[in-house]
C-alpha positions as CSV (number, residue, x, y, z in Angstrom):
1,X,87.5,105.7,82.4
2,X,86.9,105.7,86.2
3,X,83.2,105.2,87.7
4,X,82.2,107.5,90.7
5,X,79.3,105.3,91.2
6,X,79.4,104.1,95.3
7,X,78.2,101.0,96.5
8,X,77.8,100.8,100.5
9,X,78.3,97.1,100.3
10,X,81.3,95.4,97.8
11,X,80.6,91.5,97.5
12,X,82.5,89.0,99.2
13,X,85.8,88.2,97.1
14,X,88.6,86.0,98.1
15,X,92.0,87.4,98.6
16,X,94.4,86.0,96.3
17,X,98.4,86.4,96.5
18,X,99.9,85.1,93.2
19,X,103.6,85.1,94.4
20,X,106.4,84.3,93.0
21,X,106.9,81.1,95.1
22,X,102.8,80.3,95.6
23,X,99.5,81.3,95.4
24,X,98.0,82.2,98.6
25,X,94.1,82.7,99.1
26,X,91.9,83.6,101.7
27,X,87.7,84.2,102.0
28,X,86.9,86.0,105.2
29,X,83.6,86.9,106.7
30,X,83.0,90.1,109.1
31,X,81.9,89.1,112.4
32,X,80.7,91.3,115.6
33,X,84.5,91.5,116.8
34,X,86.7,91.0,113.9
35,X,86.7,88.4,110.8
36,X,86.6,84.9,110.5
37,X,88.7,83.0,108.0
38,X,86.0,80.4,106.2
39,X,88.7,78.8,103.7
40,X,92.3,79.5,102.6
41,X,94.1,77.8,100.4
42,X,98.4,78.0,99.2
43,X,99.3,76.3,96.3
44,X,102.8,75.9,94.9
45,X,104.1,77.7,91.8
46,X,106.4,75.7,89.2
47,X,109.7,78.2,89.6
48,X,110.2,80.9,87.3
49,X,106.3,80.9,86.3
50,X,106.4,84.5,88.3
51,X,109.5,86.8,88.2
52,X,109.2,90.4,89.5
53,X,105.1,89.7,89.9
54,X,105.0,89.5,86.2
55,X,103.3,86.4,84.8
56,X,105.9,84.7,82.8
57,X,104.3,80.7,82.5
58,X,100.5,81.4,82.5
59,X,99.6,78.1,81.7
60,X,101.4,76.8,85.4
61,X,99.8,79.8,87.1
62,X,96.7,78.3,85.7
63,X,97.4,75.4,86.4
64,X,98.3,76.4,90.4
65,X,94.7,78.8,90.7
66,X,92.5,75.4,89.3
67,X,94.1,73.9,92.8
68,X,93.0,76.9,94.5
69,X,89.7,76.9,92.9
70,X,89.1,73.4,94.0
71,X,90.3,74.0,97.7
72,X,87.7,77.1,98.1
73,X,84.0,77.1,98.3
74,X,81.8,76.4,95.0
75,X,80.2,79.9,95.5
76,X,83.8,81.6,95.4
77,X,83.8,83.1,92.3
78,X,84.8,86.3,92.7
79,X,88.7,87.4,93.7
80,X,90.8,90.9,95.0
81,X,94.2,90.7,93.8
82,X,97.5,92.7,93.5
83,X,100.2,94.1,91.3
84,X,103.5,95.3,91.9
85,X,107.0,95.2,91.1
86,X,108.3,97.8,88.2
87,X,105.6,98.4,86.2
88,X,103.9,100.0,88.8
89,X,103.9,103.4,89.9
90,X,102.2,105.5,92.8
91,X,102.5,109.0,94.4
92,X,100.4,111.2,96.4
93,X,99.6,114.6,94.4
94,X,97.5,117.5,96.1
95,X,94.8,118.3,94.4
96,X,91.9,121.4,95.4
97,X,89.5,120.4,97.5
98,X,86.8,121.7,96.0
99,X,87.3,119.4,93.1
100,X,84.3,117.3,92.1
101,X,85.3,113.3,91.6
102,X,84.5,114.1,87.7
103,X,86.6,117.0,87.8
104,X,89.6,115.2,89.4
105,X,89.1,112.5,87.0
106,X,89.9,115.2,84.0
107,X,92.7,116.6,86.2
108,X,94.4,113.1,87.2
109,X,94.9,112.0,83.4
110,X,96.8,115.4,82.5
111,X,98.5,114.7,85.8
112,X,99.3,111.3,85.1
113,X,100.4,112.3,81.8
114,X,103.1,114.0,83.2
115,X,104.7,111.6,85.5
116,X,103.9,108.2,83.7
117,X,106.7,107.6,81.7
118,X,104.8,105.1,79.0
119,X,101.9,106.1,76.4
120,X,98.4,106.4,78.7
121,X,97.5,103.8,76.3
122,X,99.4,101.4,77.8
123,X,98.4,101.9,81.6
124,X,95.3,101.3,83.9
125,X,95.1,104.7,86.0
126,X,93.3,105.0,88.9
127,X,93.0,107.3,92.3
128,X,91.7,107.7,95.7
129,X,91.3,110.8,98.3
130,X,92.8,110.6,101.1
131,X,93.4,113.0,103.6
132,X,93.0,116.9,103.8
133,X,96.5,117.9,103.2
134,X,98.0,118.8,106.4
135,X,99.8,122.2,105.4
136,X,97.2,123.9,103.0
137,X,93.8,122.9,104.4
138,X,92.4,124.5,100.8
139,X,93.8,120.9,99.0
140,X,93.7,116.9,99.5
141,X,96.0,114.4,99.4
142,X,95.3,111.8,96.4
143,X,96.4,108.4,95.8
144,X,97.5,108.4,91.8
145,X,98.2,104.7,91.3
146,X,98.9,103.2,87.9
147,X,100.1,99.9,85.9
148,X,100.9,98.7,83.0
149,X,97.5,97.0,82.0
150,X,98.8,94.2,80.5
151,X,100.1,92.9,83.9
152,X,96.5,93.8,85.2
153,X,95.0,91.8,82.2
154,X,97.5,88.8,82.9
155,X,96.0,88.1,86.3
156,X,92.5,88.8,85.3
157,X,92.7,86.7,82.4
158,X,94.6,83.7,84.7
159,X,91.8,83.9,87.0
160,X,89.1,84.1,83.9
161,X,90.8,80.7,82.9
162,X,89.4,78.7,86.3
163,X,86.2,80.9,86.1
164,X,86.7,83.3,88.9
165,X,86.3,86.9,87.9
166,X,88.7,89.7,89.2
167,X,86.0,92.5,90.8
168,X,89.2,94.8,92.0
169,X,92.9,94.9,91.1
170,X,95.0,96.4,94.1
171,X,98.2,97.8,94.8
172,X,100.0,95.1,96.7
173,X,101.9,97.3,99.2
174,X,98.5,98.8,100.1
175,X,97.1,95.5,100.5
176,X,100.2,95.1,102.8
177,X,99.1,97.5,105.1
178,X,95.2,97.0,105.4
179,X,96.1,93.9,106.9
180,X,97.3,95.8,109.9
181,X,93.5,96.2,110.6
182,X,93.9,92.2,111.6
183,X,96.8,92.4,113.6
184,X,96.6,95.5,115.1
185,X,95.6,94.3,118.7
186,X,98.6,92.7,118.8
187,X,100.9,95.8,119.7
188,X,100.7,96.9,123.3
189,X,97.8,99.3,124.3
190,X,97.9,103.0,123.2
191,X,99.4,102.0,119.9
192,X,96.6,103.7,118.1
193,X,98.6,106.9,116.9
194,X,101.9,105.3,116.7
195,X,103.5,104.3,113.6
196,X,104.2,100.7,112.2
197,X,105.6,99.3,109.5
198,X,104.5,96.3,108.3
199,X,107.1,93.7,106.6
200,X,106.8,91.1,104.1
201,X,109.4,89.0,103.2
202,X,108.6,86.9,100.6
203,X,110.7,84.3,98.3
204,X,112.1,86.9,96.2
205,X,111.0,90.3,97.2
206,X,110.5,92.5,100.5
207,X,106.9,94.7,100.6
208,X,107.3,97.7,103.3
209,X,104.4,99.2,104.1
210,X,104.1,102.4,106.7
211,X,100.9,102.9,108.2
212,X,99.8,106.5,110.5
213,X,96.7,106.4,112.2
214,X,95.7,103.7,110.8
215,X,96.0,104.9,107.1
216,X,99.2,103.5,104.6
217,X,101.5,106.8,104.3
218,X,104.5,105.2,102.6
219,X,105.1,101.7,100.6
220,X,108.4,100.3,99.1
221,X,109.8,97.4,97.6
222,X,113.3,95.4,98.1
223,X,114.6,92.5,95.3
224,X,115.9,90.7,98.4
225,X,114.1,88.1,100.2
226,X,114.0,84.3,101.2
227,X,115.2,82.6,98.1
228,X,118.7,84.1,98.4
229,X,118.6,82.0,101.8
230,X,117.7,79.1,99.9
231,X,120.7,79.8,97.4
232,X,123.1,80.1,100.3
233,X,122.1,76.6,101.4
234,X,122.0,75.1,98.4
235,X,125.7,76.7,97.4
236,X,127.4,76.0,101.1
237,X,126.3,72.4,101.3
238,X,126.1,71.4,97.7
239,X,121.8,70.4,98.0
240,X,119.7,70.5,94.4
241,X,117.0,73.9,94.8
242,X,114.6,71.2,96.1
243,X,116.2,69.9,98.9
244,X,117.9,73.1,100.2
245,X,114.2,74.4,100.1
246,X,112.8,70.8,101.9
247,X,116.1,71.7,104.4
248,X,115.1,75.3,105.3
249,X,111.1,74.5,106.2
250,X,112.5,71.7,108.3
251,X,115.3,72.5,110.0
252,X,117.3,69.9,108.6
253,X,120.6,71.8,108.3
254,X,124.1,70.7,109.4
255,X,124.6,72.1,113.2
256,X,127.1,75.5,111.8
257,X,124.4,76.4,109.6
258,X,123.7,79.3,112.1
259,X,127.1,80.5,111.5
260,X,127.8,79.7,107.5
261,X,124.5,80.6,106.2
262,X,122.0,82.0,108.8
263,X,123.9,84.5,110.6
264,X,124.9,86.3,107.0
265,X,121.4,86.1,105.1
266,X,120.2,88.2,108.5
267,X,123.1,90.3,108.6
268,X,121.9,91.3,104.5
269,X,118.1,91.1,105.3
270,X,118.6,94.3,108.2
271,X,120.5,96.2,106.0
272,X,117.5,95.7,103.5
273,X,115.5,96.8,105.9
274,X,117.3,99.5,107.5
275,X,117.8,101.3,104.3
276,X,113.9,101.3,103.8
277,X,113.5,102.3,106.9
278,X,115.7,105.7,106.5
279,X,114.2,106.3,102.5
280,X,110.6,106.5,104.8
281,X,112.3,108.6,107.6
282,X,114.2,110.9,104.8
283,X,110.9,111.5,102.7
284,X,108.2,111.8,105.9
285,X,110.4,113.9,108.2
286,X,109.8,111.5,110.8
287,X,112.5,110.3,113.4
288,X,111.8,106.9,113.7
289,X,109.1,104.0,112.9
290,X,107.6,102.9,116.7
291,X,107.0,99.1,116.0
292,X,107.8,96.6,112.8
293,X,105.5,93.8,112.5
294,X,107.1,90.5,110.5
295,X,105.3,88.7,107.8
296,X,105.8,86.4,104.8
297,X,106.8,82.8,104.7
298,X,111.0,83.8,105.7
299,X,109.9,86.0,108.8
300,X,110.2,83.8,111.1
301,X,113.6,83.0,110.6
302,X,115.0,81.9,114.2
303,X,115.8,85.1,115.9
304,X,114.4,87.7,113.2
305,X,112.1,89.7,115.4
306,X,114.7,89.6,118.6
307,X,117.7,91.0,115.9
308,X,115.6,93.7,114.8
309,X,114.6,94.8,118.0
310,X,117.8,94.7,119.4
311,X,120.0,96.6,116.1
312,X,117.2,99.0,115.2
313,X,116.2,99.6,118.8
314,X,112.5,99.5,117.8
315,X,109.9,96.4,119.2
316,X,109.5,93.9,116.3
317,X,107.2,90.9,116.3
318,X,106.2,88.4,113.8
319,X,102.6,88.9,112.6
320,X,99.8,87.0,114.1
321,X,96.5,87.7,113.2
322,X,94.9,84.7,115.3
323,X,95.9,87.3,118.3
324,X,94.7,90.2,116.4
325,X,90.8,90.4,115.5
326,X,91.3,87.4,113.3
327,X,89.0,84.4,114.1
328,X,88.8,80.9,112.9
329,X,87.3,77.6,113.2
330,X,89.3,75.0,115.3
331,X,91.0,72.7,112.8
332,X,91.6,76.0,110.4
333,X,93.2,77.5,113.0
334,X,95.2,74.7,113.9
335,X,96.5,73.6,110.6
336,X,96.9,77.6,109.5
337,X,98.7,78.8,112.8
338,X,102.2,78.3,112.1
339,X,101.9,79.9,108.5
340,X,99.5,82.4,109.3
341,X,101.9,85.6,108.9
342,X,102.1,84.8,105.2
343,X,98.7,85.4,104.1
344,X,98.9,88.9,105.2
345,X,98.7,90.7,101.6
346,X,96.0,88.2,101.0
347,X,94.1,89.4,104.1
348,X,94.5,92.8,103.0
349,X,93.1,92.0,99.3
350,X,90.0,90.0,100.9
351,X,88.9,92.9,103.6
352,X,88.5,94.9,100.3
353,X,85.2,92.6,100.6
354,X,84.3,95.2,103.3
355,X,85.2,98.6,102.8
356,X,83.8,101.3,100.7
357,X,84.7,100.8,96.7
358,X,83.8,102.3,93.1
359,X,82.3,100.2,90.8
């Protein structure tokens, strides 16, 4: 079921971020002192074609990637992408240390037996080593991830449709936080050992993801994010979806907006957060995250990062990879800059390019 066969070098793939408001893509090439962005594309979804990351419309999720397709590079042709939302589950189990990869294999699908509540029929399962556990030194900590495979097969056979082919299906939470390698440089010096959670507010849902020393410890998930903002508008002032939506990206908003429908969609957004923040505190034994780091198209609401800072009493700033080890050409970098901090899940899923993988 799962290969241990190594490669030392995985071949380039493009990000892509099927949300449930766009698609988001990214192709990225290592360079001597970080990465370099060579294309990127973000294509609107027709609403309601994704709901809780499942694929509900795949003929306008088609329809979105073939724009994608067109926007990258002919030789783009093959993609990292996510899954999330309910039909996917993941815990850390310890396992012996002196295990073989074939013998963990046997002992992860009795395992997974065990805490998957559907048939292992239904589910793709797979796991990674982490760390030595750090209270018996005899065991590891593993990564047991697994998802129903047919909301694996319904972004592998989206992409199939526009003739890109799907080399690795990721967790997006953990996506989420190996984009911290790009903005890392952003936090003040002697940040390496601290830890920072990294959050993505999207149109409908918040990713958390807690990274230690560099590795993701903890990731969560909030139904809550930037199109209850859009509602708010679009209720208080009486706008149609579309122009409460054109109203929000522009700032075209009547002058008490800050009061009527800013001040309370922020007020509900740190609560989110908050809570997520103690559920990771609660379960790690840890007092406190160090730094949050902003992402997603509604971080940068006016004021976000200052708010946080200021209630939760730790430094937050809005993700900006272009400060981090994140390079591009001139008129990419231009024309990306103000959106930049919402391709950070596909960042994560296009750095898979260059790590270590199983085949």
């Amino acid at each position: 079921m799962l290969s241990n066969l190594w490669k030392r070098q995985a071949p380039q793939m493009v990000g892509i971020d099927v949300g449930s408001h766009e698609i988001k893509a990214i192709l990225l090439s290592k360079t001597a002192d970080g990465y370099k962005i060579l294309s990127h594309a973000a294509v609107p979804l027709k609403k309601g074609a994704v709901n809780d990351h499942e694929i509900r419309d795949a003929d306008a999720v088609v329809e979105s990637l073939k724009q994608v397709k067109r926007i990258l590079p002919k030789g783009a042709k093959l993609a990292a992408v996510a899954v999330s939302g309910s039909a996917v589950m993941t815990k850390v189990i310890y396992m012996d240390a002196s295990l073989s990869e074939e013998e963990m294999e046997a002992q992860i699908e009795i395992e997974a037996d065990n805490l998957i509540p559907y048939s292992l029929d239904e589910v793709s399962i797979d796991f990674e080593t982490l760390n030595v556990n750090s209270t018996d030194p005899t065991k590891v900590d593993v990564l047991l991830s697994a998802c129903r495979t047919e909301n694996i097969d319904a972004r592998v056979d989206s992409l199939d449709e526009v003739n890109i082919e799907v080399k690795v299906v990721d967790v997006e939470g953990y996506a989420l936080g190996r984009s911290y390698e790009v903005v890392a440089a952003q936090l003040p010096e002697g940040t390496e050992n601290k830890i920072v959670a990294l959050v993505d507010i999207g149109a409908n849902i918040t990713t958390f993801a807690v990274v230690e020393n560099g590795q993701t410890s903890f990731i969560r998930e909030q139904a809550f994010g930037g199109e209850q903002f859009t509602q708010s508008i679009l209720s208080f002032y009486g706008m149609s979806h579309e122009q409460a939506e054109k109203a929000k990206l522009e700032g075209d908003l009547p002058r008490n907006y800050m009061f009527e429908v800013l001040s309370p969609f922020q007020t509900q957004l740190l609560q989110q957060i908050k809570r997520t923040l103690q559920i990771y505190c609660t379960s790690s034994g840890k007092d406190k995250v160090d730094h949050i780091i902003l992402c997603g198209g509604t971080s940068k609401l006016e004021g976000m990062a200052n708010l946080l800072t200021n209630e939760l009493g730790v430094h937050t700033i809005i993700a900006d990879p272009f400060q981090g080890c994140l390079h591009a050409d001139e008129d990419i970098k231009n024309s990306l800059k103000p959106d930049i901090s919402k391709y950070m899940v596909a960042c994560g899923l296009a750095l898979r390019s260059y790590s270590q993988w199983r085949t």
